[in-house]
C-alpha positions in Angstrom: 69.1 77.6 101.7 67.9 80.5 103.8 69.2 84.0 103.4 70.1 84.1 107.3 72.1 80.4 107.0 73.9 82.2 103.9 74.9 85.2 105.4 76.6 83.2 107.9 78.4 81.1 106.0 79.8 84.0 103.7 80.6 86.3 106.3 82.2 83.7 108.7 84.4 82.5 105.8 85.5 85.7 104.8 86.4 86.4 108.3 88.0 83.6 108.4 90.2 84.0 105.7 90.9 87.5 107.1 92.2 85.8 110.6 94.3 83.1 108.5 96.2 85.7 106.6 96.6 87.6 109.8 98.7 84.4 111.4 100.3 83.5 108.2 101.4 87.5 107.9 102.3 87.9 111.0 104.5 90.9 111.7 107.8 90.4 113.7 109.7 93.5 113.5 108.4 96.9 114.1 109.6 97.4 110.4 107.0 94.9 109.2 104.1 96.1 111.7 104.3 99.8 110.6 105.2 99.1 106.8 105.1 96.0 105.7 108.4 95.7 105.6 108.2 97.8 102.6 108.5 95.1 99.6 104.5 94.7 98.9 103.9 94.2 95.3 102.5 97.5 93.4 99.7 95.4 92.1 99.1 94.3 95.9 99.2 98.1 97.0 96.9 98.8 94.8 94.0 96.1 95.5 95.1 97.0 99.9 94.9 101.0 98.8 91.2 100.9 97.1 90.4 98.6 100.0 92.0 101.0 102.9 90.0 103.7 100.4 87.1 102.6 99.9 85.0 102.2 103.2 81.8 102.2 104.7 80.9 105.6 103.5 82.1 104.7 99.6 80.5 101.0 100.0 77.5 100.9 102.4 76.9 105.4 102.2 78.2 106.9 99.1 75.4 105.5 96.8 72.6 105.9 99.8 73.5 109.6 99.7 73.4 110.0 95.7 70.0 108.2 96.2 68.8 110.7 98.4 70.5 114.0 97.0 70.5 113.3 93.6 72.7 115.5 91.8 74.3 117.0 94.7 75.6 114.1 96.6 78.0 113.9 93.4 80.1 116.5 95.4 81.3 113.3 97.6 81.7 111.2 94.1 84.2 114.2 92.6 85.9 115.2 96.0 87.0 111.7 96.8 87.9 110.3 93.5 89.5 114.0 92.7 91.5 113.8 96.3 92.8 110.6 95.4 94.3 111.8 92.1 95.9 114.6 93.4 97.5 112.4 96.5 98.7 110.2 94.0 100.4 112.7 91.5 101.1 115.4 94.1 102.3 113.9 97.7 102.9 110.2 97.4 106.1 109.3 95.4 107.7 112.6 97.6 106.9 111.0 100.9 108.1 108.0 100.0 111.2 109.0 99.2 111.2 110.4 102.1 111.4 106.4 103.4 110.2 107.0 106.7 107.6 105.5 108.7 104.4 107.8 109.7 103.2 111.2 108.3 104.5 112.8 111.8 108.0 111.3 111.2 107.7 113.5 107.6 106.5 116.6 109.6 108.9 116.4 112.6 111.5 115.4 110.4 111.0 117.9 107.6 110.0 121.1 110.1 112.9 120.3 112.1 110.7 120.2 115.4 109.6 117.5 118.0 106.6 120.2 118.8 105.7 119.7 115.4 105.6 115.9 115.5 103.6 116.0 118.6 100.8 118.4 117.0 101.0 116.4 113.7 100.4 113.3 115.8 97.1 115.3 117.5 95.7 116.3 114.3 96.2 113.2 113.1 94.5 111.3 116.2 91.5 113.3 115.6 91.5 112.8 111.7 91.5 108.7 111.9 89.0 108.8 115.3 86.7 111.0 113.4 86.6 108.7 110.4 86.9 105.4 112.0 83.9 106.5 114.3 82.0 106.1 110.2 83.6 102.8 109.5 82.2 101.3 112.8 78.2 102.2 112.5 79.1 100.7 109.3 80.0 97.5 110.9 77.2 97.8 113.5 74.1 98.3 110.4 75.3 95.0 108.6 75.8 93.1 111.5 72.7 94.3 113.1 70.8 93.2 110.1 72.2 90.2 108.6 73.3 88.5 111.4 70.1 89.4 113.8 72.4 91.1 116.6 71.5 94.3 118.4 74.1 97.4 117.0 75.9 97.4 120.1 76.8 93.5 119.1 77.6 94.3 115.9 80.4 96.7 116.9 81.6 94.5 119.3 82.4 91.4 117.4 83.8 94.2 114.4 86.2 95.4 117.2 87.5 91.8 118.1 88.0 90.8 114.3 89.6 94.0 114.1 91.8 93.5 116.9 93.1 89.9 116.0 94.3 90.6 112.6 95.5 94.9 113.4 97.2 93.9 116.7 98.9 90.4 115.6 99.5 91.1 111.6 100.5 95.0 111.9 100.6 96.8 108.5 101.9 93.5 107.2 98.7 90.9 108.0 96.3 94.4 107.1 98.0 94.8 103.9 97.6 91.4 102.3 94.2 91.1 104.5 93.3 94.2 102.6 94.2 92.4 99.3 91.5 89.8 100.1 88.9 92.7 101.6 89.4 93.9 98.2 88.1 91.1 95.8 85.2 90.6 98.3 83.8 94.3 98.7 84.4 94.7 94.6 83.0 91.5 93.6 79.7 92.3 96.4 79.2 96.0 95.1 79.8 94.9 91.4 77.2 91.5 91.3 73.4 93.2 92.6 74.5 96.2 90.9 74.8 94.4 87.4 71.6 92.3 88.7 69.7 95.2 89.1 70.5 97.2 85.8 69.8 94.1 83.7 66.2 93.6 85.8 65.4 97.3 84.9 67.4 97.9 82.0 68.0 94.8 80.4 71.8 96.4 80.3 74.1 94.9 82.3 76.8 97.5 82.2 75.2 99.5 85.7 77.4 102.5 83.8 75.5 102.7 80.5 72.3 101.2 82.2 71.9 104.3 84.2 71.6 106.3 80.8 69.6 103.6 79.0 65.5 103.5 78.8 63.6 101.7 81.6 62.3 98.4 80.0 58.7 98.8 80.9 57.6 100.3 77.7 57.6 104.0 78.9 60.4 105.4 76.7 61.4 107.0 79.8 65.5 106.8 80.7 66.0 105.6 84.2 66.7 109.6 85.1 63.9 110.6 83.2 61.8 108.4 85.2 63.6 109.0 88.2 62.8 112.8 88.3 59.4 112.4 87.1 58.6 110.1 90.2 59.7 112.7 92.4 58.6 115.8 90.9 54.9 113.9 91.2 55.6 113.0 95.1 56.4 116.3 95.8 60.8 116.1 95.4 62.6 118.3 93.3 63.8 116.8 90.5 67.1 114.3 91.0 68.9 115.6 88.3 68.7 119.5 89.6 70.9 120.8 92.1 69.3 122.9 95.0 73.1 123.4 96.7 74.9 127.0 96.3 77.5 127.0 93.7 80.2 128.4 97.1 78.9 125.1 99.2 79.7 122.5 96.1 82.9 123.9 95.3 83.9 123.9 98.9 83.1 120.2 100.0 84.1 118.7 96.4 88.0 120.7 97.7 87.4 119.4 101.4 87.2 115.9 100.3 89.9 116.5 97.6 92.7 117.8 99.8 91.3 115.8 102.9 91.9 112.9 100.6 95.7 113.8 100.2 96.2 114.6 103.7 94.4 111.3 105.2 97.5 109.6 107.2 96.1 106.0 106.4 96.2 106.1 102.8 99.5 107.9 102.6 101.4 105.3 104.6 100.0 103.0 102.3 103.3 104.4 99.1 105.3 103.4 102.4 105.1 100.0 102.2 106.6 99.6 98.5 110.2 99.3 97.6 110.8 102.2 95.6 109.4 105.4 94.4 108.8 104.0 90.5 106.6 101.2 92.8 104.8 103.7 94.5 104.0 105.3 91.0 103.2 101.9 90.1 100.7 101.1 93.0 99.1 104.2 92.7 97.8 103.8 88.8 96.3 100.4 89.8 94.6 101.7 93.0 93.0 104.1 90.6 91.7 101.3 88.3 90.3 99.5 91.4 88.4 102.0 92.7 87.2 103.7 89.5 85.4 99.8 89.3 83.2 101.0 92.3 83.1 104.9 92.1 81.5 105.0 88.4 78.8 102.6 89.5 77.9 103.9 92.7 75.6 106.5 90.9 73.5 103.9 88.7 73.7 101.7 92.2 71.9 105.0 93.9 69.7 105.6 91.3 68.1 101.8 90.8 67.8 101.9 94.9 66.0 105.3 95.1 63.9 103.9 92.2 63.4 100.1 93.8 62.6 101.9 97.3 59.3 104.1 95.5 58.0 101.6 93.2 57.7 99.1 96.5 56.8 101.4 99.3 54.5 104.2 98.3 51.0 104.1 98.8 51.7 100.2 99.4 48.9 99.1 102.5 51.4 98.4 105.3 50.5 94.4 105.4 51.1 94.3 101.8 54.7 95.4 102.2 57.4 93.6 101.2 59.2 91.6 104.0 62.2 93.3 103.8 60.7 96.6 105.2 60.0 95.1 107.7 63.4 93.6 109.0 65.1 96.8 108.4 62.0 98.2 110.4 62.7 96.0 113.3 66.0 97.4 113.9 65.0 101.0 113.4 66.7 102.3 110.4 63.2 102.1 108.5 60.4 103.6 110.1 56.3 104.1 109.2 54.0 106.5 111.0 50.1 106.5 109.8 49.4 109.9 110.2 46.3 109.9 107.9 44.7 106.2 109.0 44.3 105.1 106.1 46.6 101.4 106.5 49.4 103.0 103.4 52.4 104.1 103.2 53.1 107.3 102.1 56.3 108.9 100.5 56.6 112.7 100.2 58.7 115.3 101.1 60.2 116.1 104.5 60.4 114.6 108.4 58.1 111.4 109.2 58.0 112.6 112.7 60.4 114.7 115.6 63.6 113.1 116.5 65.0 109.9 115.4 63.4 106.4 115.8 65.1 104.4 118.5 65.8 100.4 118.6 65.2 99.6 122.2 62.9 103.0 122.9 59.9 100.9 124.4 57.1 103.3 123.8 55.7 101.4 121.2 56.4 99.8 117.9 58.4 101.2 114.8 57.6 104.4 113.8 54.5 105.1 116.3 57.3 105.1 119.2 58.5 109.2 118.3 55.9 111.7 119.2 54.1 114.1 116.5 53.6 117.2 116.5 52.1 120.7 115.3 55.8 120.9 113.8 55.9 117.8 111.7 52.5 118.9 109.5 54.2 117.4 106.6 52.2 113.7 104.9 55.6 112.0 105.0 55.1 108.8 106.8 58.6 106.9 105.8 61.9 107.5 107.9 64.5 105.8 106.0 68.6 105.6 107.1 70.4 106.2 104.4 73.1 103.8 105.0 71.0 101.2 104.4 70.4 102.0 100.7 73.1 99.4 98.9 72.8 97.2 101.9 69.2 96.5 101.3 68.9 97.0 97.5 69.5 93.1 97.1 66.5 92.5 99.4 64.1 95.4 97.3 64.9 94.5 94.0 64.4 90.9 95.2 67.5 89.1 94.0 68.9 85.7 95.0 69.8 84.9 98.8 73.3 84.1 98.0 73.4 87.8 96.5 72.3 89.3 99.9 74.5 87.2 101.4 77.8 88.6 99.3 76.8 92.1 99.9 76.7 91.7 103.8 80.2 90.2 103.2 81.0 93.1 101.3 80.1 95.8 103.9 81.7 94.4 106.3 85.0 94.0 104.3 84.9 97.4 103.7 84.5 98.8 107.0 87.4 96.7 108.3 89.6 97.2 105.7 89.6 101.0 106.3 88.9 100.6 110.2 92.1 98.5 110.7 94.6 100.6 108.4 93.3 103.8 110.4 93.8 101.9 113.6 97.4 101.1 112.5 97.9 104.7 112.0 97.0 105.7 115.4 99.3 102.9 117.1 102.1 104.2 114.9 101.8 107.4 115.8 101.6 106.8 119.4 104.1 104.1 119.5 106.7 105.5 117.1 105.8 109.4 117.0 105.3 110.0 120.8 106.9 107.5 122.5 110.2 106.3 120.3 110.8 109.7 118.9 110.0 112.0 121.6 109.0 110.4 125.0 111.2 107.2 125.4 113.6 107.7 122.9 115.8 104.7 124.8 113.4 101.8 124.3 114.2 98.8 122.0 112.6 97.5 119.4 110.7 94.9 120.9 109.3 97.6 123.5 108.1 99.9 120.4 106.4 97.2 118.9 104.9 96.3 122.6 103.4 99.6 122.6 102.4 99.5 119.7 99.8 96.4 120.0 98.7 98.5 123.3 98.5 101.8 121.8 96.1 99.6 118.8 93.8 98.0 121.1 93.3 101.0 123.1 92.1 102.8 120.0 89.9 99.6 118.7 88.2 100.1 122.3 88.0 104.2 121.4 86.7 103.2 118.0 83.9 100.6 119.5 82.4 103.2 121.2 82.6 105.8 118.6 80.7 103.3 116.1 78.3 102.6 119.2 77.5 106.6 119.8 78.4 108.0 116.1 77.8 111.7 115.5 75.8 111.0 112.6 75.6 108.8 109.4 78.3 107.2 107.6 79.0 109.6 104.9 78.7 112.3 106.7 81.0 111.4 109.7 83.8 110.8 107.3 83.2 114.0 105.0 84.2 115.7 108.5 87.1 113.6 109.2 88.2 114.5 105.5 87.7 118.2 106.6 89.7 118.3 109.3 92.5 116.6 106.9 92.0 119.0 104.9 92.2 121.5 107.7 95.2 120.5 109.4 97.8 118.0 107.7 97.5 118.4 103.8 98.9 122.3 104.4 102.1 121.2 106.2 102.8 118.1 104.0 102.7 119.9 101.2 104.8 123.3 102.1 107.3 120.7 103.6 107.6 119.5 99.6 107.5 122.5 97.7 108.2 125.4 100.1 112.1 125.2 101.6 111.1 128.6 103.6 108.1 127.3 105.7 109.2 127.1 109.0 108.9 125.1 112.0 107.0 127.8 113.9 104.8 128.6 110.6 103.9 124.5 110.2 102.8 124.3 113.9 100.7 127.8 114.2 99.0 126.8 110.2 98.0 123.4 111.8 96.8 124.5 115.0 94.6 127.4 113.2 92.9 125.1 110.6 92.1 122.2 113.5 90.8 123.9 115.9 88.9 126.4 113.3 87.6 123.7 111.3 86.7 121.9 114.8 84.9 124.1 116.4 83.1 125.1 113.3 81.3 121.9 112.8 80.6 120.8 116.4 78.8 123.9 116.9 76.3 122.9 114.0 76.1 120.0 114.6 76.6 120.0 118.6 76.0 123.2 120.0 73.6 124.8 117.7 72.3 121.9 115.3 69.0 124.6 114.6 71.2 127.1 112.8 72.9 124.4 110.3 71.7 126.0 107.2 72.7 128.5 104.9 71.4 131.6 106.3 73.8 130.6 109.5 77.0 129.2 107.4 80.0 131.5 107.4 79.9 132.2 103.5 77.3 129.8 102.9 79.8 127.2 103.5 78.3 124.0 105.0 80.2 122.2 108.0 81.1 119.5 105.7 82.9 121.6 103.2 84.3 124.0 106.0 87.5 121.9 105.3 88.5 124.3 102.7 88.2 127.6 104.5 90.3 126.0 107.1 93.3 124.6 104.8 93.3 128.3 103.4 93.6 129.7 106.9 96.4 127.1 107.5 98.1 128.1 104.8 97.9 131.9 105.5 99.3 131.3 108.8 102.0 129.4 108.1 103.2 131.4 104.8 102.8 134.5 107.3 104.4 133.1 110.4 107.7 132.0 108.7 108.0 134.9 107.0 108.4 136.8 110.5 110.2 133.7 112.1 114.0 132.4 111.8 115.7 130.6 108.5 115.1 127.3 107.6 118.5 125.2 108.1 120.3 124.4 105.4 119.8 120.5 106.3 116.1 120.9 106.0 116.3 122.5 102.8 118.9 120.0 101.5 116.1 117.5 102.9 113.5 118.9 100.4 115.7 118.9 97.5 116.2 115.3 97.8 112.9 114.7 98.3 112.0 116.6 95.2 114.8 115.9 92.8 115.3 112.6 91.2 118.3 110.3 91.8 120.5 111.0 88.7 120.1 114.3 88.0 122.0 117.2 89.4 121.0 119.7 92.0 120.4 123.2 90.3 122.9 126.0 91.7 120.5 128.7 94.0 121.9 132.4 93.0 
């Protein structure tokens, strides 16, 4: 059977298992559209938490940027695995005992403020847009490739599958549709990865094979090889860093405290019965995504391999077809600069700009003009996102195998698009509308305005995946910074600090958004020729700028409410309940 005819088939089943849970879950009460009606299973929360987790950057991106990077795309590895530790330990059995429904419930609630709700509910609009804007290219690349549709297409149909089972199912049909997402995106990453480490290996652990020796007699280790093939092309090794020790530290704490501050995983210890369950469901969503974080390196490291041993210095009509069917859509590109009919690997920019899929100046590559500034003998322009996606297709494994990992991608970027989708609507529906703008409407209005509020943002989201700011990984690392930046501050005075006030939350928040905003769209908007690290305040990249910005927010507010009025005492009884376990008695303040 033929690759295209089993894409199909996997990916139309898997969406169709996706749209039957969505009817069988469906959501009645706004109870069970924003939470699930808070008695999912621990084990369930689990497999739905790694899914809402683990998107297109961790699935299709993560891996494409250790390929490319080497040692310093580990940053992302550490920040997000380290984040998700500390959201588990540090935040999530507090907010849910908290037991309400959104993060700006917990902040309006907790700072005593309706101003603070409202600014909560901005920062966290811009959070979820910014990283839902990643997990839509990621749905545009796979369909795009696998199932022959234009980009555009692709987001298109991702947006209607997100809207039937988001609008109709709530948290309720997401959360068990998240279950299922799970076992597919595992299973795809998991299956060419162990492929792939036995074929150059003979290990089929991807773990230990990415230590092991490369089985074609060289005694070489696969990173042994790995750096020597660069170092000869002209790369520095993959194993050496080039990043300054400030920059690392910086983005490894952006994606850390982004990660505890990210609305859509946190409403996630919402939807369990208790705070034991919450616990509970955060130790297994650990397990499930330590399965995919510890063999996304080997997974990078056998494609950046795969990729040189079939391109470089191949003649161009000798290339293996899958070059060019990536090439056709314009996420591989060749330029002959030297005439001689081969492709060439090496250090540095193909050509100027970006290639373009329906530029009609000419084909692949030869469409973006050279010039005096691209002197370099790189011929090869090659997306990064496409990395795990197409490492199937290099390594030449079985159609079926191609097949699951297009399934995989897709369940990955929906998973994650439709719990951050949910997220908006809530906080539209319940945040600005039931708790502060129409605090008289029923039930059945809220969860009315809700389904509005969520197709309105799938529609925001389609053209945010359509136009995205840049790839994957990268569009999410910034949607982790401004996490960082803004919400992680005030959740986590409003637990431990009874003397942060409501004036203090709103002025930290404001400072670290807007800071942390401004900051990267003027490298990567305004000025994108200064984004290097004679330009970076401190030598801190945009994508770790996060971590500046959460210490200004905390500055501000610790400053601010220490010049503004007490806390009431039912806010600071608040935080001892939230803090204290049932049972045991409240210590006497002298």
């Amino acid at each position: 059977m033929e690759v295209q005819t089993l894409t199909y088939i996997f990916v139309t089943g898997s969406f169709g298992l996706y749209i039957g849970i969505a009817i069988w879950s469906r959501a009645a009460s706004t109870d069970e559209f924003y939470v699930a009606g808070g008695g999912v299973h621990p084990i369930a929360n689990g497999m739905a938490t790694a899914a809402d987790w683990m998107s297109a950057a961790s699935f299709i991106s993560m891996a494409g940027i250790i390929a490319f990077m080497g040692y310093d795309g580990t940053v992302y590895l550490m920040g997000w695995t380290g984040g998700y530790v500390l959201l588990a330990l540090l935040l999530a059995p507090y907010l849910r005992k908290f037991g309400e429904f959104t993060v700006p419930d917990f902040i309006g609630a907790r700072y005593y403020s309706n101003g603070a709700r409202v600014v909560a509910v901005i920062c966290l609009i811009v959070v979820s847009f910014t990283y839902v804007a990643g997990q839509m290219r990621g749905v545009g690349i796979v369909f795009s490739q696998f199932l022959n549709v234009p980009i555009l297409w692709g987001v298109i149909i991702g947006m209607a599958v997100v809207f039937f089972y988001a609008v109709l199912g709530g948290m309720k049909g997401i959360t068990y549709t998240q279950v299922a997402q799970y076992c597919v995106l595992i299973f795809a990453y998991l299956v060419p990865a162990i492929f792939i480490s036995l074929l150059i290996t003979d290990i089929p652990i991807p773990q230990f094979g990415l230590g092991a020796e490369v089985n074609d007699g060289s005694g070489l280790t696969v990173l042994e090889k790995l750096d020597r093939t660069l170092v000869e092309l002209g790369f520095g090794p993959y194993t050496d860093g080039s990043k300054d020790m400030i920059d690392v530290f910086a983005i490894t704490l952006a994606l850390m405290i982004g990660t505890a501050g990210l609305p859509h995983v946190i409403v996630r210890f919402f939807t369990v019965p208790s705070v034991s369950d919450a616990r509970l469901s955060a130790g297994y969503a650990l397990f499930f995504i330590a399965l995919l974080y510890t063999t996304a390196p080997a997974v990078g490291a056998f494609a950046r391999l795969n990729f040189i041993d079939t391109i470089h210095d191949t003649a161009y009509q000798e290339v293996d077809p899958w070059f060019k069917r990536w090439e056709d859509i314009g996420l591989v590109s060749w330029v002959d600069k030297n005439g001689d009919g081969k492709i060439q690997y090496a250090p540095g920019a193909a050509f100027i700009g970006s290639p373009s899929f329906d530029d009609d100046r000419g084909p692949r590559g030869e469409r973006v003009v050279i010039n005096e500034r691209n002197d370099n003998t790189n011929e090869v322009y090659v997306d990064r996102d496409i990395m795990v996606l197409a490492n199937p297709e290099i390594a030449a494994l079985p159609g079926w195998v191609i097949a699951l990992v297009a399934a995989g991608g897709l369940a990955a970027a929906l998973s994650t698009a439709a719990g951050l989708l949910l997220v908006i609507s809530a906080s539209v529906s319940h945040d600005l509308l039931k708790k502060t703008l129409a605090r008289g409407i029923s039930e059945r209005e809220e969860l009315f305005y809700a389904r509005i509020a969520a197709a309105t943002a799938i529609v925001i989201a389609g053209y945010l995946g359509i136009n995205p700011p840049g790839f994957v990984a990268q569009v999410v690392a910034f949607a982790f910074g401004l996490a960082a930046a803004s919400l992680f501050p005030a959740i986590l005075l409003g637990i431990f600090s009874k003397s942060t006030t409501k004036e203090g939350a709103i002025s930290g928040m404001l400072v670290g958004l807007v800071g942390t905003f401004c900051y990267i769209a003027y490298f990567k908007f305004v000025a994108p020729e200064s984004n290097n690290a004679d330009h970076w305040w401190f030598g801190i990249s945009p994508e770790g700028i996060g971590a500046v910005g959460a210490a200004l927010n905390f500055a501000t507010a610790l400053i601010v409410s220490r010049f503004s009025g007490p806390v009431p005492a039912s806010v600071t009884a608040m935080v001892d309940t939230i803090r204290i376990p049932a049972g045991v008695e409240k210590p006497h303040d002298h």
